[in-house]
C-alpha positions in Angstrom: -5.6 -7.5 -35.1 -8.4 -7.8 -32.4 -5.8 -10.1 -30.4 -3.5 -6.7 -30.2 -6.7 -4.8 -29.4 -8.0 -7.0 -26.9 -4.7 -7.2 -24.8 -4.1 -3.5 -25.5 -7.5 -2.8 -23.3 -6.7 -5.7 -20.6 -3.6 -3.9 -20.0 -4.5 -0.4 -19.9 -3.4 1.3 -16.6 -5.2 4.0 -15.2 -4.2 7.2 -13.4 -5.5 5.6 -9.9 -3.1 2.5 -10.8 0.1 4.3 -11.0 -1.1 6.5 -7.7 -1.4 3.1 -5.8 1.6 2.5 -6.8 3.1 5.2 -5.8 1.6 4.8 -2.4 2.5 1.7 -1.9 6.1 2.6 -2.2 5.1 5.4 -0.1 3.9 3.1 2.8 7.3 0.9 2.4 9.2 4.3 2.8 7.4 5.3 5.9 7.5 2.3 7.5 11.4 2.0 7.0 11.8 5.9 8.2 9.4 4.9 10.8 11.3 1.9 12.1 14.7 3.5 12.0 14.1 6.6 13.3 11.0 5.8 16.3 13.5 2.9 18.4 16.6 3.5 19.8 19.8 1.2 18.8 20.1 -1.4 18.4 16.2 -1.5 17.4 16.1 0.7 14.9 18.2 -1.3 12.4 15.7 -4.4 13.0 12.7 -2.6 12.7 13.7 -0.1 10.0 14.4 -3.2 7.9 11.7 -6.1 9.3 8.9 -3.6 9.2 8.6 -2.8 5.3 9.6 -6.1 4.5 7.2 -7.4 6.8 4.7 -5.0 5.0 5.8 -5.6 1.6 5.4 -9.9 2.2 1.8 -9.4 3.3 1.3 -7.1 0.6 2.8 -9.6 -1.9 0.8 -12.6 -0.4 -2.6 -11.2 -0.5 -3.7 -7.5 -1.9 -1.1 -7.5 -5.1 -2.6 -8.0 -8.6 -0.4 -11.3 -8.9 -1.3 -12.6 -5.6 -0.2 -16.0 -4.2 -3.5 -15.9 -1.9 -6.7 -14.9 -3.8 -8.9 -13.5 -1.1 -12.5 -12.0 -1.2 -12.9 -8.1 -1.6 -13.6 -7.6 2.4 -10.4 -10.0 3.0 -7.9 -7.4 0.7 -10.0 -4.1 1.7 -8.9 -5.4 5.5 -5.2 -5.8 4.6 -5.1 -2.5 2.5 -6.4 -0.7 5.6 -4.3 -2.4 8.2 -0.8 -2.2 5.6 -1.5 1.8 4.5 -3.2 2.6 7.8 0.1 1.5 9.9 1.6 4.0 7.4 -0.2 7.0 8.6 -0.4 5.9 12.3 3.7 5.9 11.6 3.9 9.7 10.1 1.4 10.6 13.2 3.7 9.2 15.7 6.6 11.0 14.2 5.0 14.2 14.6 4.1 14.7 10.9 0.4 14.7 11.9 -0.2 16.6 8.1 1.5 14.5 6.2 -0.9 11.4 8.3 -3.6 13.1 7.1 -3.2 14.1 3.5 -1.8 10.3 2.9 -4.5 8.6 5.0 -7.0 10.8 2.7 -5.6 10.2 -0.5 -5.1 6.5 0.1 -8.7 5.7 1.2 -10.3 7.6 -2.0 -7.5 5.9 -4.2 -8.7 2.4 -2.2 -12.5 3.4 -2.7 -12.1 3.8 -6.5 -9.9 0.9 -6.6 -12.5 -1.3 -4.4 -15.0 -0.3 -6.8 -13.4 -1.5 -9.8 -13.1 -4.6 -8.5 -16.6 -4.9 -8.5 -17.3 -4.2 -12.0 
C-alpha cells in the first residue's frame, strides 16, 4: 500500500503542469502560424513546418521532463526563454502585440513557479 501511495505523490500533476503544457503547444502553434503566414511562397511552407519542429527538437533535447540532455537550471531557464520568447516575438511581429503580451506574461510566471520547484 505505501508503494501505491508513494508513486501516487511522485506523479501528482499540478495546475502549473498542465498550463505549461498548454503553452508549450501554444508556442508550437505560433511558431507554425508564424512561419506560414510572415514569408511569402515558397517560404512559408518551409518555415511553417521547420520552425515548430525545430522548436519542438530543442525542446525535446533539453527542457522536457524526459530529457535526452540533462542540463543545469540556468542551461533550461535559457532555452525556455529563447523557445517561448521566439513565441511572443512571433505574435508581436504579426501585429498581435496583446496576445505577445498576455502569453509572454503568463509564460514567465508559469516558468518562475516552475523554476522554483526545481529547486526544492
Amino acid at each position: 500500500m505505501d508503494f501505491v501511495q508513494e508513486q501516487t505523490a511522485a506523479t501528482r500533476i499540478s495546475f502549473n503542469d498542465v498550463l505549461r503544457f498548454v503553452l508549450e503547444l501554444f508556442t508550437f502553434f505560433t511558431l507554425g502560424w508564424w512561419g506560414f503566414t510572415a514569408w511569402p511562397f515558397p517560404w512559408n511552407i518551409a518555415f511553417g513546418i521547420a520552425t515548430p519542429l525545430f522548436a519542438i527538437v530543442v525542446w525535446g533535447l533539453f527542457r522536457s521532463p524526459r530529457a535526452v540532455f540533462h542540463i543545469d537550471a540556468f542551461g533550461k531557464a535559457l532555452v525556455e526563454i529563447v523557445v517561448m520568447g521566439s513565441a511572443a516575438l512571433a505574435w508581436l511581429m504579426l501585429g498581435q502585440p496583446i496576445i505577445a503580451a498576455v502569453f509572454g506574461v503568463v509564460a514567465v510566471i508559469s516558468g518562475v513557479i516552475s523554476g522554483r520547484k526545481e529547486f526544492q
